[in-house]
N, C-alpha and C positions, 0 to 999 in steps of 0.2 A: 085211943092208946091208953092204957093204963098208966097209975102214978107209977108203979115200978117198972115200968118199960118205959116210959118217958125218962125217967131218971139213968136207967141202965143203956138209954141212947145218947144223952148226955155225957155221959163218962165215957162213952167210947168214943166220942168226937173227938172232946177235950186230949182223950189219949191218944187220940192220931193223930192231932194238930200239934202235940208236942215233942211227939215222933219224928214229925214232917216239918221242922222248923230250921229253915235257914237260916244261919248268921251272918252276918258282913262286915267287915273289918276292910278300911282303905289299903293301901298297900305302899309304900316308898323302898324305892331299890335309891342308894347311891350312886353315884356318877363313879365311874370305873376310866382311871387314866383320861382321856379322849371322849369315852362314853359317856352320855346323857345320863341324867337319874331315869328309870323308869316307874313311874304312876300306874295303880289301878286299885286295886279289891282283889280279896279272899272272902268265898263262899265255904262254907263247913256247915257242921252238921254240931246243932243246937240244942238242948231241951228245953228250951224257952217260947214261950207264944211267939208269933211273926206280926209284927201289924206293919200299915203301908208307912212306906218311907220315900220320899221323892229326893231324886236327884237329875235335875237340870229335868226335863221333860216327862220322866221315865218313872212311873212307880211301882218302888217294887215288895213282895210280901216277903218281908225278911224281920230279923233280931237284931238291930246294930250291936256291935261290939259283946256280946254275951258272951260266955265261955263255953270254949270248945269242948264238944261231948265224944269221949272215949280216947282210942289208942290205936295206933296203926292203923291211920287212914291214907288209902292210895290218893294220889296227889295226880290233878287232872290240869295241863296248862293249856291257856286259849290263846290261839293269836286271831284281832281283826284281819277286814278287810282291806282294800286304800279309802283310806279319811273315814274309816272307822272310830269304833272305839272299843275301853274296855266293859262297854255294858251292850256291845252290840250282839250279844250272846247269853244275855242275864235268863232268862225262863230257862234255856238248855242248863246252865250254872244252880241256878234253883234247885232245877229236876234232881242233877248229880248231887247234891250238896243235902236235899232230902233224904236220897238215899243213902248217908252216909260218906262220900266221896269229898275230899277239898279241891276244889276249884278256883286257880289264882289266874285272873287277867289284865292285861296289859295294854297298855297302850305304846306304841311303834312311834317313839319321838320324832312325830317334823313328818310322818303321814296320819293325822286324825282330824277326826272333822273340825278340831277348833284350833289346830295346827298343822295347816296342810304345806307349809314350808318347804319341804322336802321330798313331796311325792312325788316329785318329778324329777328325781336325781337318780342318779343309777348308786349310790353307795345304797343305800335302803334296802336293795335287795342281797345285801350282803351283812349289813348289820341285822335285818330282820330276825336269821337264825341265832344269832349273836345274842340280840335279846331275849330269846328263850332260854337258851343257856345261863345267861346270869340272873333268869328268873328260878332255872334249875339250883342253880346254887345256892342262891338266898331261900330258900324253901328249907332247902336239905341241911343249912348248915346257920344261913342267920334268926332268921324267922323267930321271934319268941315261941313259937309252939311248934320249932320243928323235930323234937323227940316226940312228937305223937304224929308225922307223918310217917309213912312206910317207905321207905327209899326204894324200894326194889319193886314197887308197884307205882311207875310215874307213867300217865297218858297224855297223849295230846290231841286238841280238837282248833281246827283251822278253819275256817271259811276266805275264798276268794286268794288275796294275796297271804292271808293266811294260811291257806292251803298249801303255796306254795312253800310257803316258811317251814311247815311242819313236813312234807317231803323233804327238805334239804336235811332237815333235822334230824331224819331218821336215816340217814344215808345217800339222798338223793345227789347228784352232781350237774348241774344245768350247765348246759354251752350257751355263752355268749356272745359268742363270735371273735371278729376281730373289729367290726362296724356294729355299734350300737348307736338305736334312734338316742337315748337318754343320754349318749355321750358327745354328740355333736356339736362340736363348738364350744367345749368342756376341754377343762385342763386338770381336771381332777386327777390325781394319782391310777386311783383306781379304771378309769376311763384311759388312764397310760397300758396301765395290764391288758386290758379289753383289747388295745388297737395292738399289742405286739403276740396277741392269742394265747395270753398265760390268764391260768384260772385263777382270780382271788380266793385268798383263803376263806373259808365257809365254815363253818361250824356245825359237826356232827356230833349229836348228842347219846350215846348208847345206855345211858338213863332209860329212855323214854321206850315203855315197850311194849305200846300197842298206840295208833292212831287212828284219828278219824278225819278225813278228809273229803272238805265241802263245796265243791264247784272250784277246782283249784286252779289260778292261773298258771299257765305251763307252756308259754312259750317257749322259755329258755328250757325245753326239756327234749331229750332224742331218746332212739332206741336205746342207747350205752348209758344213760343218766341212772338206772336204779335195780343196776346189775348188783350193788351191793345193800341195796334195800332188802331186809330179812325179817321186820317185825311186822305182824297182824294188821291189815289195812281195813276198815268201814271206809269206802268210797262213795262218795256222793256227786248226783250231776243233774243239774236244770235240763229240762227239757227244748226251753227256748236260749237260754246262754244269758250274755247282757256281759258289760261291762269290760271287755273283752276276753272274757273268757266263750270260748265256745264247744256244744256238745260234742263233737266229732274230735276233740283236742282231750275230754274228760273222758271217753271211752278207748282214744289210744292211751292214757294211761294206766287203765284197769286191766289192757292188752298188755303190755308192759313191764308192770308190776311181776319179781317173779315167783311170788306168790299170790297167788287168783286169791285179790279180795271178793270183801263183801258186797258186791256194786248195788247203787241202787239209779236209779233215773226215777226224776219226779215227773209223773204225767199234769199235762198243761202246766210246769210250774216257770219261771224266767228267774234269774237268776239273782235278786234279792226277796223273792220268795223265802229266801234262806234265813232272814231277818225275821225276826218277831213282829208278827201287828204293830204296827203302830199306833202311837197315841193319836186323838185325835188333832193335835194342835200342829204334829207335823205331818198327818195325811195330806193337807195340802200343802206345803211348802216343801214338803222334798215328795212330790207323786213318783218321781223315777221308783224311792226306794221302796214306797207304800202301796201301789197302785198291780194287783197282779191281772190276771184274763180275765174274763166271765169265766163264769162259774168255777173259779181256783179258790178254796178256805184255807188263809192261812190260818186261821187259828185249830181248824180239824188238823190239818199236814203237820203243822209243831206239835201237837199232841202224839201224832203216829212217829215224827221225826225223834223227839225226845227218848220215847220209852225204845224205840232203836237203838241211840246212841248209847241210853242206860243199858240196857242186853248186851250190847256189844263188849262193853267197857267190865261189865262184871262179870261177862262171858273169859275176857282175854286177862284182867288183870283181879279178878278171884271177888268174891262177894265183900264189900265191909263190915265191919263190926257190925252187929245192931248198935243203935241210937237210946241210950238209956236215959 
């Protein structure tokens, strides 16, 4: 290679690593009445180099706290799974955030993996949507840089009980019966509703106007549930299920839906396939989450997964700015 080809390779690395640079910024919502504070990170779009940053296990190629690059950027919210968190979707967050998109996630007070308090109560799934919504808000209205999001281009990306969250969110309406397992031997209010067949209130966000949903839990869901579901769905479903979510429960949704998303089923994947590689220090202590079939690559499948949900998301809620 010549000096001036070596040099003129140079500069175009340098200029798409500064293109392609994440930023991150923690996140704190306030406690609202009754409501928890919620924790996480803002992922945006950077002109600053990325270098690795560790948080708790997880390293990731980002800009702490750098300044946010341009104006009118679509606003992308993630909700985990149970005893998740809000880095349990960081590469997909990266992808978006590369390309221009701000990406804010969360963590679900009292279900995350280092507060799983509450994952077994039936109010969760009612606060869940709740917590999107007052993530909507703080975006839109508190946020120090929220004149440079676009309010009219907000999406959402779910995985598992996320998934479910982000159907309620969009319209969806779950029946929970009048006997619930979560409520048995409960005196909870809410668990009063449940037993006399009256639906708790839920939270519909008509913000959000395009989703992408990942293996989503759906029991509490029937024919009648998303009759008034109207915005753009990427659908996603495990092959093998896990977790209790199961295939045949993911494709009567895509049935469902009344507008025919985008479905995809993953071949030989189970269902924290969905998750990122993991690092090496937790492939053995959590193998449930880490551990996929012979011959399944998570790291090929996130690569194909990603640049989907990117196509999808730029496809339904319009290209971002360039990154200058």
């Amino acid at each position: 290679m010549t000096f001036r080809r070596l040099v003129s390779c140079i500069a175009f690395c340098l200029a798409t690593s500064l293109t392609q640079a994440a930023g991150l910024k923690r996140l704190d919502i306030p406690a609202e009445g009754a409501l928890q504070p919620l924790k996480g990170a803002v992922w945006y779009p950077c002109s600053q180099l990325p270098s690795e940053t560790r948080i708790g296990p997880f390293v990731l190629s980002v800009s702490m706290n750098c300044p946010l690059a341009g104006e009118k950027r679509p606003l992308i919210v993630v909700s985990h799974g149970r005893t998740g968190s809000f880095l349990g979707h960081r590469d997909t967050a990266e992808i978006l955030a590369n390309a221009g998109f701000i990406v804010v996630a969360i963590n679900h007070p009292g279900d995350t993996s280092l507060d799983q308090s509450r994952t077994r109560e039936f109010p969760i799934f009612v606060e869940r949507p709740a917590d999107i919504k007052r993530t909507i808000d703080y975006m839109l209205a508190s946020w120090p840089d929220t004149a440079r999001v676009d309010a009219g281009r907000v999406g959402f990306f779910g995985f598992s009980r996320g998934g479910y969250t982000g159907l309620v969110a969009i319209g969806a309406n779950p029946f929970f019966g009048k006997r619930l397992r979560l409520c048995e031997g409960k005196s909870d209010p809410l668990c009063g509703q449940v037993r006399m067949g009256a639906l708790p209130e839920l939270s519909h966000d008509p913000r959000i106007k395009a989703a992408v949903i990942v293996d989503p839990l759906s029991v509490f869901f029937t024919q009648d549930s998303f009759r008034t579901v109207r915005v753009p769905v990427q659908l996603w479903g495990s092959e093998r299920g896990g977790d209790g979510v199961t295939p045949a429960e993911v494709a009567e949704i895509a049935d469902r839906l009344p507008t025919k998303p985008d479905f995809h089923i993953v071949p030989g994947s189970q269902h924290f396939s969905f998750l990122p590689p993991c690092p090496a220090e937790l492939a053995q202590s959590t193998a449930e989450l880490c551990s996929d079939q012979p011959g399944f690559d998570r790291a090929a499948f996130h690569a194909d997964f990603n640049a989907r949900v990117l196509a999808f998301f730029k496809a339904q809620l319009g290209q971002p700015p360039e990154i200058r």
